[in-house]
C-alpha positions, 0 to 999 in steps of 0.5 A: 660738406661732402653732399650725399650726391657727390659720395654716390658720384665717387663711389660710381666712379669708383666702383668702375675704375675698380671692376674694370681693373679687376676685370682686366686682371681677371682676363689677364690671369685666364690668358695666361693660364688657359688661353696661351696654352691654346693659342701656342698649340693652334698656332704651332699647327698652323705653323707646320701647315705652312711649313709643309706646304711652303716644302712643295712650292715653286718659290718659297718666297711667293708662297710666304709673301702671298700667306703674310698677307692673309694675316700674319708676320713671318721671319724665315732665318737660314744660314745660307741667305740669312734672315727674311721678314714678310707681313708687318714688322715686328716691334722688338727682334729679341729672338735669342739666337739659340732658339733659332739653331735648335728650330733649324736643327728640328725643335719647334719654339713655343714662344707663345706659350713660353713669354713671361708673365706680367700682371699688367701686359697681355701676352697676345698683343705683344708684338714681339719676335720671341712672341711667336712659334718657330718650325723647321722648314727644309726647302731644296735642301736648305734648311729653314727656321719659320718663325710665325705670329698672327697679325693682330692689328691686321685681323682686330684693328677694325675690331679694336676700333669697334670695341673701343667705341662700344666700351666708351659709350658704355662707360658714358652711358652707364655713367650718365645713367647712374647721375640720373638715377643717383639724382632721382633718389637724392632729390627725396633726401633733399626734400626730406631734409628741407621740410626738416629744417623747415620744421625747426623753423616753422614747426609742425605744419610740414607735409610730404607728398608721398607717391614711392614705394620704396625704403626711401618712401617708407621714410618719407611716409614715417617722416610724416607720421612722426611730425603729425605725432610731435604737432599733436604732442606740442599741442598737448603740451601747450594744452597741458601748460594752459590747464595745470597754469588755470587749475592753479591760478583759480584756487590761488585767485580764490584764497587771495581774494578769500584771504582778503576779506578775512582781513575785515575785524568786523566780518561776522564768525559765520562769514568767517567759517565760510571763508576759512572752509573755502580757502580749505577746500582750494588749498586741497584742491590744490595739494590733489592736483599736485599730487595728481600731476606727480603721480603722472610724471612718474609714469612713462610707457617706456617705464620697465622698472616699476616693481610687480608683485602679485596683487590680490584685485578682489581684495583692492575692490572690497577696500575700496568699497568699504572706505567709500561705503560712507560716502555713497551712503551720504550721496544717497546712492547704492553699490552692488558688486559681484567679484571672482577671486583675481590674482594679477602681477602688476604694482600694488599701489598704482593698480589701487590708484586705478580703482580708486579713481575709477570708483571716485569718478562714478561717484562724483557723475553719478545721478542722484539715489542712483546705483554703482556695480562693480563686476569681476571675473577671471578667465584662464588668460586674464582678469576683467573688472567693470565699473558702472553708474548711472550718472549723465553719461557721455557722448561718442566726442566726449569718449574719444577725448576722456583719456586725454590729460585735463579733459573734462566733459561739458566744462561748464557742467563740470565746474560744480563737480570737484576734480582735476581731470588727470584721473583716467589719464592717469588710469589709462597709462598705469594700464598701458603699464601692466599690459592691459586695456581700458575701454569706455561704454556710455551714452547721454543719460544712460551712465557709463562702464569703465571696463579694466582688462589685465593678464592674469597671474 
């Protein structure tokens, strides 16, 4: 398996070979465009220069011997002596013959400006005899061709030398920098990758410890965040298995054993009545948990498809409050409400499911004779309906968990209270549907306001 590692190693080198051939390329292409023009004409002047000194000098030969070894190669043809060559050799004599004639005759040789072009060769360091500038010289009536190039591995050999070692510790370092660095951000990935196989090994209790700044910290710290959300997700949903499994198997216990004793011939009609009733009441117990849970599983925060139209909110409240009327009358309590025309884009029946289970609910934990107000207004921007009771209220623990799915406050009070606790779960995603928000104000003995905000239409 290619590691993350060895794929930034070879794209390193990778990236080297490639730049510095191209930088060679580059350099070469400047050479031979804008370099050797300036290189010829330089060297042509110095090449007259010699050639008019050497005119004045007592021995042509001492004057030449004494220049070559200031620094450059020299080959001096006549017809009379031949040819002479002075300072270093030259690697290649492929001076074409007619180049020299026309010097002697009085033409200057561009053999620096004029050598071929090749893409991987510099021109510069190409010891060759055509490589150079040819002059006339007429020395004691004789005439010369001088023909001159700059030793380059006399003047750049130490330099040569330098430069060479200075680009290879420039390649090792930059290499050896770029293991260490490549190595430092590879060893995050790793751990991030470690603690992801440890979480398919031993769950959610991984942690990583977070000190970068950057992309790479950002991740680490999101890695985290996602695996606090999925442990409190699996424990939700451990929760949710161990609640809808409780919730069933009760009333399941209670019509078994129920069922039982109705087996009895000789069980008085009354015990009967009583025991049949009951086994009604978990039976619908049972069909509103179901019914509960199937609305629940149909609401998704990711959910965009749910049909909207415009829902008259003032209508579904005075609904509600009439078929409920009779029920609060029983109980012994009293309604108020006070509600502006509101007009909202949302989903009909699931809004009415949210004021059904927020009126129910201040019903069921409302005190005894005690008074329910229902209040809505509507701004410019958004519609806000309140829903108060006067019932036992909650504490601050109790509010920051009653959205949570089969959360119901003070278990053992709650049993004589008949619900499923997946109301205001249920209340609380069909808002987070529509956009808007739910909050909860309450204290112990005081009751509770359950406050619905939504855009207006």
């Amino acid at each position: 398996m290619k590691t993350l590692y060895s794929k930034f190693l070879w794209t390193t080198l990778f990236i080297m070979i490639g730049s510095a051939f191209a930088g060679f390329l580059l350099s070469n292409l400047y050479y031979q465009n804008e370099l050797k023009p300036e290189n010829d004409t330089k060297n042509t002047k110095i090449a007259l220069q010699m050639a008019a000194y050497g005119e004045t000098e007592k021995s042509l030969e001492d004057f030449l011997e004494h220049t070559a070894s200031t620094g450059y190669q020299l080959y001096l043809f006549s017809e009379k002596e031949g040819e002479q060559y002075f300072g270093r050799s030259f690697n290649e004599h492929n001076l074409p013959a007619s180049a020299v004639s026309r010097v002697i005759e009085g033409d200057i040789y561009h053999g620096m400006r004029d050598f071929p072009k090749e893409t991987f060769v510099t021109g510069f360091f190409a010891n060759e005899l055509r490589n150079t500038v040819g002059v006339p010289l007429t020395y004691e009536g004789t005439r010369y061709a001088l023909f001159m190039r700059p030793d380059i591995e006399l003047l750049f050999n130490e330099l040569h030398i330098l430069l060479a070692w200075m680009v290879a510790a420039i390649v090792l370092l930059s290499l050896a920098a770029m293991l260490i660095w490549s190595g430092l951000i590879i060893h995050p990935i790793r751990k991030l990758t470690a603690a992801v196989n440890k979480v398919g090994e031993e769950g959610f209790g991984v942690y990583l410890k977070v000190t970068r700044k950057d992309e790479i910290g950002q991740l680490a710290r999101r890695f985290n965040d996602m695996i606090t959300r999925l442990g409190k997700l699996d424990e939700m949903r451990k929760s949710f298995v161990s609640n809808v499994s409780h919730d069933i198997r009760t009333p399941l216990s209670n019509i078994q054993g129920y069922s039982r004793l109705l087996e009895n011939d000789n069980l008085p009609h009354a015990e009967r009545q009583k025991y049949l009733a009951v086994i009604q009441e978990e039976a619908e117990r049972m069909s509103a948990l179901s019914s509960q849970l199937l609305t629940l599983s149909s609401l998704s925060p990711e959910e965009e498809n749910i049909k909207k139209s415009p829902v008259d909110v003032s209508g579904q409240l005075k609904q509600l409050i009439r078929r409920y009327h009779w029920r609060i009358d029983e109980a012994g309590m009293s309604i108020s409400y006070n509600l502006d025309e509101m007009i909202c884009l949302g989903n009909e029946a699931l809004l009415y499911t949210v004021w059904e289970n927020l009126l129910t609910n201040a019903i069921k934990y409302n005190s005894t004779e005690g008074t329910i107000s229902i209040q809505g207004t509507a701004t410019a921007d958004e519609i806000n309906v309140s829903i108060t009771d006067c019932g036992i209220g909650l504490s601050e623990e109790e509010q920051e968990q009653v959205f949570d799915r089969f959360y119901r406050a003070d278990q053992a009070r709650s049993r004589s209270v008949p619900g499923t606790g997946l109301g205001l779960s249920i209340v609380k995603e069909i808002i987070d549907l529509h956009d808007g928000s739910v909050h909860l104000h309450s204290e112990p003995g005081s009751g509770s306001t359950f406050l619905v905000t939504l855009p207006r239409l």
